[in-house]
C-alpha positions, 0 to 999 in steps of 0.5 A: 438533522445533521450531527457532526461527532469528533472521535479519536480513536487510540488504537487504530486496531480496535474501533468498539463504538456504540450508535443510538441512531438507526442510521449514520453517515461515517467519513473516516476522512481517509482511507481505511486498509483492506486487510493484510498484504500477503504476498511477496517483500522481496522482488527480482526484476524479470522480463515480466511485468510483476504486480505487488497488490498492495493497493489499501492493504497494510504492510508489516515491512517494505518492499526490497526492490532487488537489483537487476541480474548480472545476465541481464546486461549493461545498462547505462542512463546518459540523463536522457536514454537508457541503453541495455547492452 
């Protein structure tokens, strides 16, 4: 036999639930975070491909894209071809 409970929780930090059941199915119907994100908010463009993982983790700010270093060169966007120079 299948129950269906509605729950709302509060404070999305604290879930203190109590089950009768010996075993339960539970969908959260959404994706619930892995844990904090730790690694850096502020990020310079560089010749290598950088990789935020922040993938199911929760942020306590954004994430600031820098612009692209001086010495970098021009880059200029026609609306079809980007060219660094």
């Amino acid at each position: 036999m299948r129950t269906k409970f509605d729950v709302t929780f509060n404070d999305s930090q604290t879930m203190d639930v109590e089950f009768t059941q010996d075993s339960f199915v539970c969908d959260f119907g959404q994706t619930i975070p892995q844990g904090d994100y730790s690694g850096p908010y502020v990020v310079t463009p560089s010749e290598d491909t950088q990789v935020l993982a922040t993938a199911g983790k929760t942020l306590e700010s954004n994430v600031t894209v820098k612009p692209i270093p001086s010495n970098y060169g021009l880059i200029t966007w026609n609306g079809s071809t980007l060219t660094v120079s």
